[in-house]
N, C-alpha and C positions, 0 to 999 in steps of 0.2 A: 151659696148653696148650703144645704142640710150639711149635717155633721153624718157620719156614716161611719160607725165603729167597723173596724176591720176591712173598710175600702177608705177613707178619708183618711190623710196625715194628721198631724200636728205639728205646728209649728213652736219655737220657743222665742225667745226676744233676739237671741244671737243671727236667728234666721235657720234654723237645723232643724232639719222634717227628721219626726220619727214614724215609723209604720205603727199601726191599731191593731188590737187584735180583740177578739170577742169570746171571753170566757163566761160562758153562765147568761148570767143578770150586769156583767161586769164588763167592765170594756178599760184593755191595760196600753200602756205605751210596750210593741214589741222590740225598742233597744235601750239601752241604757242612756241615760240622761250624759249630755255634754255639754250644759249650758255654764257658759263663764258669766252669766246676770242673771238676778233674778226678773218678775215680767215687770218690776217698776222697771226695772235700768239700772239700776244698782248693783256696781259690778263683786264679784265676789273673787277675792284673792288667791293668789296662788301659796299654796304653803309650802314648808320644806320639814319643816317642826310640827309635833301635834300641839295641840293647845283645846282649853275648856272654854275660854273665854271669845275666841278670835273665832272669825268663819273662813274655813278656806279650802279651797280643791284640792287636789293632788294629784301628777299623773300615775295611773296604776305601775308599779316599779320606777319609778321616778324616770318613766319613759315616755314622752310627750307619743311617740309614734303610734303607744297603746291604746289612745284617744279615741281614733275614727270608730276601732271595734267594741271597745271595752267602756266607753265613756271618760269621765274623770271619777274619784273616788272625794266624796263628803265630808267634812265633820258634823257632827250633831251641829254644833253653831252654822251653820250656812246650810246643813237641813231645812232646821227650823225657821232660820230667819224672825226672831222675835216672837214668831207665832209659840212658843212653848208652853200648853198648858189650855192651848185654844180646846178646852171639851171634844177632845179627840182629834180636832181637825186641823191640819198644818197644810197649809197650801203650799206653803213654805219656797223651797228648790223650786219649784213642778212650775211650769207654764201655767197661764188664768184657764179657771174651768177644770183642772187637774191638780191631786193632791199627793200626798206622800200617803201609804195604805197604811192601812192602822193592822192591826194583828188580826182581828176578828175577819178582815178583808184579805187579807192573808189564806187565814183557815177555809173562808168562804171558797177560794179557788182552789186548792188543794183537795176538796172535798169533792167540788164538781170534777174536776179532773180522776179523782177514786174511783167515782160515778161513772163512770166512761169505759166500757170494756176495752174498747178498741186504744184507749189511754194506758190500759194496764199492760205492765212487759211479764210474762211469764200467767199473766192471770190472774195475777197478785192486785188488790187496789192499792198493798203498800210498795208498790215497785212504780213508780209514776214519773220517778224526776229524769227519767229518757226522752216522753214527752213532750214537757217541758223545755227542754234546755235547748240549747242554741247547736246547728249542725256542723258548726266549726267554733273554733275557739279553744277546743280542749286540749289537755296533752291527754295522750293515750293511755288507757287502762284496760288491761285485760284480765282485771281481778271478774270479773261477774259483765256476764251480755248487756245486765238490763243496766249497766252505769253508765251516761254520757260520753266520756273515754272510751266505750269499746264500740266501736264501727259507728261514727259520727254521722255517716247518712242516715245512720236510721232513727239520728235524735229529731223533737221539735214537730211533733207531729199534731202539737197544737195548734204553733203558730207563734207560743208565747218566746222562745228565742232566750233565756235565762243566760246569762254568761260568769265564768269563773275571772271577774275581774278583780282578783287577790282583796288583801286587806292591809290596811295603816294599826297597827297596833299601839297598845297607848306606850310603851317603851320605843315609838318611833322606828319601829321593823316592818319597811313594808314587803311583803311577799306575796306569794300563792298566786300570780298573775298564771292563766291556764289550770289552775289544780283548787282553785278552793272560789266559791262565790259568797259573797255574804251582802246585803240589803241590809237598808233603815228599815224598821218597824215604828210603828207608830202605836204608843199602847194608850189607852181606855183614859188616862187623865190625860196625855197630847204632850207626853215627854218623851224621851227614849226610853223604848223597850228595853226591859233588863237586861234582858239576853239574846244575841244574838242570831239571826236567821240565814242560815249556812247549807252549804252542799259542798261535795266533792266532784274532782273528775270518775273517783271510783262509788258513789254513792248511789244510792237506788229511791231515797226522799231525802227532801228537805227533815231539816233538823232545827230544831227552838230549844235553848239552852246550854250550858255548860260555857260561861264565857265569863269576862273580867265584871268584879262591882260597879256599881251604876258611874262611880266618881272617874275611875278609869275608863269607862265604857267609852264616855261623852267625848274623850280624846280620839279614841279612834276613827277611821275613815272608812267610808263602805260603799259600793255604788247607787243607788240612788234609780228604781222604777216606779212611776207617776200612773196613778189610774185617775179615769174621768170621775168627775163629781157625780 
């Protein structure tokens, strides 16, 4: 049958359905990637260590149980998968048909979702990542209504389901499981983005910038959402 963004699955090679969702022009995977192979079969390893060189998952808080919700967390090398450099495009992680999103693909959603009154929390189009984000997962925040943290039901009113699956930092600290989400970005020559693309439980957007240099960068680990080609 037809592919059918935001009623059709997707499958990965491990055998793991993720739900679709339909933003814009753009059609996103709505959970985090949990694939232990890429779609050759080529399995990709469990790390414990950061490393530039090696490709390897990680469970978010080095807690396997974190899995089902949160996915696993990346390094740039098992991002990429050799693809680094591909003119923007890394298939990379992602199942065939689905890539890792480049920055511009990034902005593209964020903008549509601006776009959207019934998206915006207080009225604001800079108030969005409520949205957004996922209706469970978070710890609680009652710094500000419109942040993901404060009253969970009334996040996700996309569809797209975003989760604070911490981060691997390149001194090998991993945290923020519940409190902090961060993604690969894929930027404009098909390497990692400089900077990384973050949110909070208490945050009201998405944020690009203020993170470690590109050499550090590439050690870190992040989770990993696949949009259709």
């Amino acid at each position: 049958p037809d592919f059918l963004c935001g009623v059709s699955p997707v499958n990965d090679y491990d055998g793991n359905q993720y739900g679709t969702v339909k933003m814009g022009t753009q059609c996103w995977m709505s959970e985090n990637l949990r694939s232990e192979h890429y779609s050759d079969g080529t399995s990709i390893a469990l790390g414990t260590d950061t490393s530039s060189f090696m490709a390897y998952r990680y469970y978010p808080a080095r807690n396997s149980n974190h899995v089902p919700v949160y996915g696993y967390l990346y390094n740039w090398r098992a991002v990429a998968h050799n693809e680094e450099g591909n003119a923007g495009h890394i298939q990379g992680v992602c199942p065939e048909g689905w890539h890792v999103p480049r920055i511009a693909e990034w902005n593209t959603l964020i903008a549509y979702v601006q776009s959207k009154e019934e998206y915006q929390c207080d009225g604001s189009p800079n108030n969005y990542l409520k949205a957004v984000a996922a209706p469970y997962g978070w710890g609680s925040s009652s710094s500000t209504s419109c942040s993901p943290g404060y009253n969970m039901a009334e996040n996700n009113a996309t569809g797209l389901g975003l989760l604070p699956a911490g981060v691997l930092n390149y001194l090998n600290y991993l945290s923020g499981v519940g409190s902090t989400g961060a993604y690969w970005v894929v930027s404009p020559s098909g390497k990692a983005y400089q900077w990384p693309m973050t949110f909070g439980s208490s945050s009201r957007s998405i944020s690009f910038g203020g993170g470690a240099a590109v050499s550090q960068y590439v050690k870190m680990a992040q989770a990993v959402r696949c949009v259709r080609d």
